[in-house]
C-alpha angles and dihedrals in degrees: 000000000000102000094198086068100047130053117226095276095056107261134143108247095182128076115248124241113240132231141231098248094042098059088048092048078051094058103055087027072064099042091059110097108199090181125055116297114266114262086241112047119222106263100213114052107249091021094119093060092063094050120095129240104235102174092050130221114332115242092206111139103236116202111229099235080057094052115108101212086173146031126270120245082243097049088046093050107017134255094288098056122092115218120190123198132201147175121253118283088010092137116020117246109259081073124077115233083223105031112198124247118283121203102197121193128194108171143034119275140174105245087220132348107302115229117272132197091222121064117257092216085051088058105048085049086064088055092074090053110074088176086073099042132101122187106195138166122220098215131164144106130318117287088010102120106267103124092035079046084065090040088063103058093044092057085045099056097014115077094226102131091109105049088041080052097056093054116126140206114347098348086069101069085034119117110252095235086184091184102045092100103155133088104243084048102055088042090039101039091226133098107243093167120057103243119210125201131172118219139169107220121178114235122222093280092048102259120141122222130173118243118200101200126181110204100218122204110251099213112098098231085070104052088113085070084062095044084064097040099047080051087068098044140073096213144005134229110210124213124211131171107238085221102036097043125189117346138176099289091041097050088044091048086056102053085049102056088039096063092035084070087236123142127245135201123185131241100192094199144195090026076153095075087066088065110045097017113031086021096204119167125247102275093042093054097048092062086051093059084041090054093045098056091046086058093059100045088039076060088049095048103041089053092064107013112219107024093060088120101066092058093041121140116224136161091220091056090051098239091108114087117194114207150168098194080174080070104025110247142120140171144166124212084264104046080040096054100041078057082069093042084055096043103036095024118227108042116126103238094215104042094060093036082067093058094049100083135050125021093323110127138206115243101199095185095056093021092224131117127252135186098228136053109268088197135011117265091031117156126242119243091247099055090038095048112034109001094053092053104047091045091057086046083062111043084043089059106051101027105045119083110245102265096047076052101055100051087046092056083042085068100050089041096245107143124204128182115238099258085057097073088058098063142112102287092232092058090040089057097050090052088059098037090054089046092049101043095036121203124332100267091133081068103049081046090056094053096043091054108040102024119072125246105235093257088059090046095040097084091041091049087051104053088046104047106015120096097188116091112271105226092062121109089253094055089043080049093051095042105050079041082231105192088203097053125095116297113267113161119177113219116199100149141042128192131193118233125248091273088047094227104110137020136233112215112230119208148132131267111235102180138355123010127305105219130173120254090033119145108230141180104230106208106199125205090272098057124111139154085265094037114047097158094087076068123101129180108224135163119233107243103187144345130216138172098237112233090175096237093041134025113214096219107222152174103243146352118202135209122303093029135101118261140210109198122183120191100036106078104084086097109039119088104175106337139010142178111218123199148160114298081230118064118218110261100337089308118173108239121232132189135221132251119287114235123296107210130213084218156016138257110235109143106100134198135171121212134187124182114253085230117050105201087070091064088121088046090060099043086053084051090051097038079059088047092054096058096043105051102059089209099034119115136188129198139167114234117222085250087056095257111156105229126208116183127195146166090244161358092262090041090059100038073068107044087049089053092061091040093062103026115030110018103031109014091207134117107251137196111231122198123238100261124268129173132230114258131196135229118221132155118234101205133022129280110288087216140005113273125211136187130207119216114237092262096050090239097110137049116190111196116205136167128190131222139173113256121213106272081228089064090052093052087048091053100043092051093052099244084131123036138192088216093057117093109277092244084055096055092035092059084050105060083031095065105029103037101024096239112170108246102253086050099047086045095054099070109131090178166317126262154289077322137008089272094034111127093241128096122205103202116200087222092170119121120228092235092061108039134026101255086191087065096037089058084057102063092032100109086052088055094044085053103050089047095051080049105050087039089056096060110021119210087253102065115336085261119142105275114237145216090341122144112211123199127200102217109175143013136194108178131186110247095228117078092223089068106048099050127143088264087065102030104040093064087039098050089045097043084052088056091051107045088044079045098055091039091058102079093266124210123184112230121224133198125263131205128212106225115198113176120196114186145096122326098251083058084065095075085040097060094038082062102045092050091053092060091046101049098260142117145197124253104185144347141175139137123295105244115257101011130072087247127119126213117211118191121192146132137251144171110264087224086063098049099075102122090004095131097039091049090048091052105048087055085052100045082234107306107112117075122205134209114190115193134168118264119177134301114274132209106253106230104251145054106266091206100054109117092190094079122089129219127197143192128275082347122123104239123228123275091243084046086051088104112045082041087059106046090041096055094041096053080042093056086040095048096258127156108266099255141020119262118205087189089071097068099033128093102245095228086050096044081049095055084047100047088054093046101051100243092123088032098061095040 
C-alpha cells in the first residue's frame, strides 16, 4: 500500500479517475426518476444532471410499500405507447405476444377509380333526374351471358384495354367476369352475389341515360340472390342462350316477374355459336331464334292464361335484343335498321325495322316488302337483311388471307392495324365485329323504351310492396321520387366488406336524399304499428354508388337511384325500411314487404365448432351468415344442434366456405346433410280429442283434418290473408273452394305463421258454448295451436296443409282460471292428440331435375334416378341442337351426390338444375310399430316412413319412439284402448 495515497485510517485522499463503463453506468443510473417525472420536461437529453439542487434533500419520512425502486413502463417508453404485461406461459409460443397487423381481402377491388370515358360528375347530375334513369336487373339461367353481357358494357364505358392487354399466361385468354368479385366466383366461374353498377350509357340518338344494373347469379340454389335484387328494379332483361333455350331458372325467373307485375325484355345471346358451333344455315337459324323467343312468351302465357299477349316479346316491338357477348355485339331491328339509314341514306328506320321480322319478304325487283313468297325458295327479311350479313362478316373474317380481308373491311370502313391481321381468329373477329356493330346503343333504345323510369314504376312498386296506406304524404313523397321529400330508403341486400368484418346495407331511395351523417329510424321485417321493437336508431356513416369493384363515396344519392349505406346494418338481418328519425308530421311509419322467394330452403345441416371453446366465434360466423345469404336460416334445435338451412348442395358448399374462411376463421364439424320434413294427416280424426288444463277447470275439443294442397299454395303466396277483413277472406274460400259461409267466416287463423299452410276453424255452435268467453281466451288457443303447428308429435318437424277445428269448449267461469298459462299447452296438447289420431304421414321435399346434355347421357339419368327413388317425367331433343332435355323428380334426401354422380357417368357433359317442387307424402305409416328397421340396411319402401321419423327424434334428442298416451287424457286412452280405436290404428 502507497501511504502517500491513504490517510492513517485507510482512506482514499485522492479523486478517482473514472471509466469508461462507469460514466456510462452514471448516465442511465441519472436518467432513472424514482419520483414522479417534472411538468416541463428537460429539452436537451442529460440536461437535468448539470442543474443544481438548490432546495436540498428532502427529510420527508416515505413509507416502503410508496418507494419506486424501479421505473414505470410509462416513464421507460413515454405516455403514447401501450404496454401490455403478463404473466409467464400466458400465449404458446407459435404466437407472437404483439402480431403484426394483417390486411385480409376477400374480395376483388379496384386499388383506386379506374378511368372512365364518361364523366363521373356527369354522372352524378343524371342522378337528379329520375326521367333518365333505368334500374334493371341481368337474370337467366346459368352460362347464359349474364355476367359477359356486363363485361360488355364495361369494356364498353371503363378505359380498361390496356390493362386487359398486359395480362399473362392463362389470365390472358381468361373472361373478364368484372363483377365476380368474390373468391368462390373467380375459383368456381359462376356469380353467386348480384352485382350492382351504375353507368351512363348514351342511347342511338346520343342521349345519355344512367342505368342502374344489377348483375344476378344464373344457378338455380341462388335464386334467392335475384328475389332481392327484382324488389329494387323496375324491369328485368332476360337472358337466354339461343342454343340452350329456355331452361329451370329461367322458367322460374319468368313466372316471377310475371306475377310481380315487372316488365321483361328479351337478350337473345351467343347467336354467334350458330354460326361457328351448331353451323346451321340462315334460314335455319332464323326458326331457332323464332322458336326461342316462342318459348319465352309459351312460359308468359301459360303463367296468367289469357293475358299472355300484353306482356308478349317480339323483335318487331323492340323488346328482343339479339346479342354475341363472346364477341362483343348487340342490336336490336331498329339499331339494326338505322345501320342501313347511316350506310344507304333515306330509309325510315322504323318503318323498315317493322318489316324485318315474321313472314314478311323482300321483292328486289320493286324494292318493296310482301307477305308472301313471290317465288319458292324466297328469303325472309330477316335472313336477307341481318342474318346474311353478318354471316358473310363472319366467313370473310376467318377464311380471307389477310390482304383479300383488308380491302373487304375497307368497304365496309372498318379499319385494323396491320398486326391485327396477324392475330388469333377468334380476336380478329371480335375487332371487326366491335367496329361493325358499334357500341350497344340498341340496347340502351330497347330499355328506354320498354322498360319505366322510377317515377313510372314508383306508383306500381308501391301498390305491390308497401304496407302503409298510399294516399299519405309519405307515399305522395315515394311515388313523384321528390328529393325534397322525408327519407325512405328500401334495403333488400347486404354485402360484407372486403375484410369481411363488417356489411354495407344496398337499397333503393325511395324518396328525399341519403346523406351521410343522417340520423334514421331502421324498421326491420318484424315492425308494425302494434310491435315497434323490430325498430333501431343508426347514423349513416357513409354513402357510396356501388360499382361492384369499387364504391364513389359521395355526398348524396337522391330518390329513384341505387344506394350503398355503411353504419346502418347492425340491426338488419334480410330486409329493412330506413327512414327519417323524425317522422313527417307526426306520420305513422310503415315498412315494406319482406321477400317473397321462388323457393325454399330444404337442405339441412348441423355444425359445432372443433374447439369448443370458439363456440361464440362460430354464432357470430353464422349471425353474418344470416345477413349475407337472403334464404338462409339458422336455428337452434331443442338438443343444441346448430341448424343451416339452404336451397341446395352447391349453395351450402358456399355458405359453409364463408363460414370458415371470411365471417368466423375456425375449423368446423359439419353434419352429414339431412333435409327438413313435414308432418300432415291423410283422413279425419277417428274420434273427437280433448285436452284437460293442468287445474281440471277447463276441456278444448278439436278434431284434424287434411286441407286441399291447393289451399296451402294460396295461403303461402300470399293470395289469402289472415290480415285481410273476415268477409274478404270468407268470400274467398266461398267462391274458389266452395266452403259454406259460416265455415269459410270462422277462421281464427293461419299457421304456424300468418302465411303458414294450416287453418285453425272456431266449429262450436252458440247453443252449445259461451262464445263471449271463448273470445276470451281466443288469442291463448291461436297460440297453442302456432305452437303445436311449428314443431308436429312425430318429430318435432313444421305441420302441413292440416285444418284444425275447435270443436268444443267447457271454460271456468273465473278469469283466473282460464289464463294463457292454462289454455296455450292445452290448446296445443288438443292439436296433437287430434293430430295423431288423424292417420298422420310425415311430407318430404321434392326436386325438379331438369338434364341438358348429349343424347347417350338420356339412359344414364333414367338409371341413376331408379336407384334414388326418382323418375322421369319427359324427355325429348331440344329443337335445333343435337341436345337432349330430361325432366323428373326426385327426394331431396336422395339427392346428395346426385350431379356429381351424373357427371362422372357422363365424362362432364350433362348438366343438372335442381329446384324445389313441392313436399311429397313418404310411403309408410310412421307409427307403425310392425315395421323393422335395420342398420346400415336400406329400409323398405313401405318402412320409408317410420325409418325417417326414428332416425330423425334419434339425431334431436328425442325419445326413440312416438307415444299417443302423452297427449291423451288417461281415462280417454283408456276408452280407446277397450274399443279398439288405438287398436285398429
Amino acid at each position: 500500500m502507497d501511504d502517500d495515497l491513504y490517510d492513517e485510517f485507510g482512506n482514499f485522499m485522492y479523486e478517482a479517475e473514472t471509466s469508461e463503463l462507469e460514466s456510462e453506468h452514471g448516465i442511465d443510473a441519472g436518467n432513472y426518476a424514482y419520483d414522479e417525472y417534472p411538468e416541463e420536461a428537460p429539452e436537451v437529453p442529460g440536461q437535468d444532471l448539470m442543474e443544481v439542487d438548490d432546495e436540498g434533500p428532502s427529510n420527508a419520512v416515505v413509507l416502503h410499500e410508496d418507494k419506486q425502486y424501479y421505473p414505470t413502463a410509462a416513464q421507460v417508453y413515454g405516455e403514447g405507447v401501450e404496454t401490455m404485461v403478463q404473466e409467464e406461459d400466458a400465449q404458446p409460443l407459435t404466437q407472437p405476444i404483439i402480431a403484426p397487423l394483417e390486411q385480409k381481402k376477400f374480395s376483388i377491388e379496384e386499388a383506386d377509380l379506374p378511368p372512365v370515358f364518361f364523366d363521373r360528375s356527369f354522372m352524378t347530375d343524371l342522378m337528379n333526374f329520375p326521367e333518365q334513369i333505368r334500374n334493371i336487373a341481368l337474370a337467366g339461367q346459368l352460362h347464359h351471358g349474364k355476367t359477359a353481357f356486363m363485361d360488355m358494357l364495361v369494356l364498353e364505358t371503363h378505359d380498361i384495354a390496356d390493362r386487359l392487354e398486359n395480362r399473362t399466361g392463362k389470365k390472358r385468354d381468361e373472361q373478364l367476369r368484372y363483377t365476380d368479385v368474390h373468391v368462390l366466383e373467380r375459383d368456381r366461374g359462376l356469380s353467386i352475389k348480384a352485382s350492382p353498377m351504375s353507368l351512363a350509357l348514351p342511347s342511338t340518338k346520343g342521349k345519355s341515360h344512367l342505368f342502374h344494373i344489377i348483375d344476378t347469379p344464373g344457378h338455380v340454389d341462388f335464386v334467392d340472390e335475384v328475389a332481392a335484387s327484382i324488389r329494387l328494379v323496375d324491369g328485368i332483361c332476360l337472358v337466354v342462350d339461343v342454343v340452350e333455350g329456355v331452361q329451370v331458372n329461367t322458367e322460374q325467373i319468368i313466372k316471377h316477374a310475371v306475377l310481380e307485375d315487372i316488365p321483361i325484355t328479351l337478350i337473345v345471346n351467343k347467336m354467334d355459336r350458330l354460326i361457328l358451333e351448331l353451323k346451321l344455315p340462315p334460314n335455319d337459324a332464323y326458326y331457332k331464334l323464332k322458336h326461342v323467343i316462342e318459348e319465352v312468351n309459351t312460359v308468359i302465357e301459360n303463367t296468367i292464361p289469357g293475358r299472355g299477349e300484353l306482356k308478349r316479346l317480339s323483335p318487331e316491338k323492340g323488346n328482343v335484343l339479339f346479342a354475341s357477348t363472346d364477341m362483343g355485339w348487340c342490336f336490336t331491328l331498329q339499331s339494326f335498321a338505322k345501320m342501313y339509314s347511316d350506310g344507304c341514306g333515306g330509309v325510315n328506320t322504323e318503318e323498315f325495322a317493322r318489316r324485318l321480322w315474321g313472314d314478311v319478304y323482300f321483292n328486289p325487283r320493286k324494292r318493296t316488302f310482301t307477305r308472301k313468297p313471290l317465288e319458292e325458295g324466297a328469303k325472309r327479311s330477316f335472313v336477307n337483311f341481318i342474318l346474311e350479313p353478318i354471316y358473310k362478316l363472319y366467313s370473310h373474317t376467318i377464311s380471307e388471307s389477310p390482304g383479300d380481308l383488308k380491302r373487304t373491311l375497307e368497304k365496309l370502313g372498318i379499319c385494323l392495324k396491320p398486326s391485327q391481321f396477324k392475330t388469333d381468329p377468334r380476336v380478329l373477329l371480335k375487332l371487326v365485329c366491335e367496329q361493325f356493330f358499334g357500341p350497344a346503343t340498341g340496347f340502351v333504345d330497347m330499355v328506354c323504351q320498354h322498360i319505366p323510369s322510377p317515377v313510372e314504376a314508383a306508383e306500381k312498386k308501391l301498390e305491390h310492396y308497401y304496407t302503409g296506406p298510399l294516399d299519405s304524404k309519405v307515399a305522395e313523397s315515394m311515388k313523384a321520387c321528390d328529393q325534397n321529400g322525408p327519407l325512405v330508403i328500401y334495403v333488400t341486400k347486404l354485402f360484407n366488406t372486403v375484410d369481411a368484418k363488417g356489411f354495407n346495407s344496398f337499397g333503393r331511395v325511395m324518396s328525399g336524399i341519403a346523406r351521410p351523417g343522417t340520423e334514421v329510424r331502421v324498421l326491420g321485417e318484424g315492425y308494425s304499428l302494434d310491435d315497434e321493437e323490430d325498430m333501431a336508431m343508426a347514423r349513416i356513416s357513409s354513402v357510396f354508388i356501388a360499382e361492384t369493384r369499387y364504391n364513389i363515396p359521395t355526398d348524396g344519392v337522391p330518390a329513384g337511384n341505387w344506394v350503398l349505406l355503411g353504419g346502418v346494418d347492425n340491426s338488419i338481418v334480410k330486409t329493412a325500411t330506413i327512414m327519417d328519425k323524425k317522422p313527417a308530421d307526426d306520420e305513422e311509419a310503415y315498412i315494406f314487404k319482406p321477400l317473397s322467394h321462388f323457393t325454399e330452403s330444404v337442405f339441412k345441416v348441423a355444425v359445432e365448432p372443433i374447439n369448443p371453446s370458439e363456440l361464440p366465434k362460430m354464432l357470430d360466423g353464422i349471425r353474418k351468415i344470416n345477413k349475407s345469404y337472403p334464404l338462409v336460416t339458422t336455428k337452434v334445435e331443442e338438443s343444441g344442434e346448430h341448424i343451416i338451412l339452404g336451397t341446395g348442395e352447391l349453395y351450402m358448399d358456399c355458405v359453409l366456405h364463408d363460414l370458415r374462411r371470411l365471417y368466423a376463421d375456425m375449423e368446423i364439424r359439419v353434419s352429414d346433410p339431412v333435409v327438413r320434413f313435414c308432418e300432415t294427416v291423410q283422413e279425419m280424426s277417428a274420434t273427437k280429442c280433448y285436452a284437460v288444463t293442468p287445474n281440471k277447470k277447463n276441456t278444448i275439443t278439436m278434431a284434424a283434418e287434411p286441407l286441399d294442397d291447393e289451399i296451402a299454395g294460396d295461403i303461402e303466396s300470399g293470395a289469402v290473408k289472415i290480415r285481410d277483413p273476415v268477409r274478404k277472406t270468407a268470400k274467398f274460400f266461398e267462391e274458389k273452394y266452395g266452403w259454406d259461409l259460416l265455415a269459410a267466416r270462422s277462421i281464427w287463423a293461419f299457421g304456424p305463421d300468418e302465411m303458414g299452410p294450416n287453418i285453425l276453424q272456431d266449429d262450436t255452435l252458440p247453443s252449445e258454448v259461451d262464445k263471449r268467453l271463448l273470445n276470451t281466451v281466443k288469442e291463448s288457443i291461436r297460440q297453442g295451436f302456432s305452437w303445436a303447428t311449428r314443431e308436429g308429435p312425430l318429430c318435432e318437424e313444421p305441420i302441413r296443409n292440416t285444418k284444425f277445428r275447435l270443436i268444443d269448449m267447457s271454460l271456468a267461469q273465473e278469469a283466473i282460471f282460464r289464463g294463457g298459462g292454462q289454455i296455450i299447452p292445452t290448446s296445443r296438447r288438443a292439436c296433437y292428440s287430434s293430430f295423431l289420431m288423424a292417420s298422420p304421414r310425415l311430407m318430404e321435399p321434392l326436386y325438379s331435375m331438369s338434364m341438358t346434355g348429349p343424347q347417350d347421357a338420356v339412359s344414364t339419368v333414367y338409371n341413376i334416378l331408379a336407384r334414388r327413388r326418382g323418375h322421369v317425367l319427359s324427355d325429348g331433343p331440344i329443337a335445333g341442337t343435337p341436345l337432349y332435355r330430361v325432366s323428373g323428380l326426385i327426394p331431396v334426401i336422395d339427392s346428395f351426390g346426385f350431379e356429381t354422380d351424373l357427371r362422372i357417368n357422363t365424362p362432364g357433359q350433362a348438366m343438372v338444375s335442381l329446384v324445389f317442387d313441392r313436399w311429397n307424402i313418404v310411403p309408410g305409416d310412421p307409427l307403425d310399430k310392425e315395421m323393422i328397421t335395420r342398420n346400415l340396411q336400406m329400409a323398405s319402401v313401405q318402412a320409408t316412413a317410420r325409418d325417417f321419423v326414428l332416425k330423425t327424434r334419434r339425431r334431436k334428442g328425442l325419445s326413440e319412439d312416438v307415444s299417443v298416451a302423452k297427449f291423451l287424457e288417461p281415462e280417454f286412452y283408456q276408452s280407446l284402448i277397450e274399443s279398439g280405436t288405438l287398436g285398429e290404428m
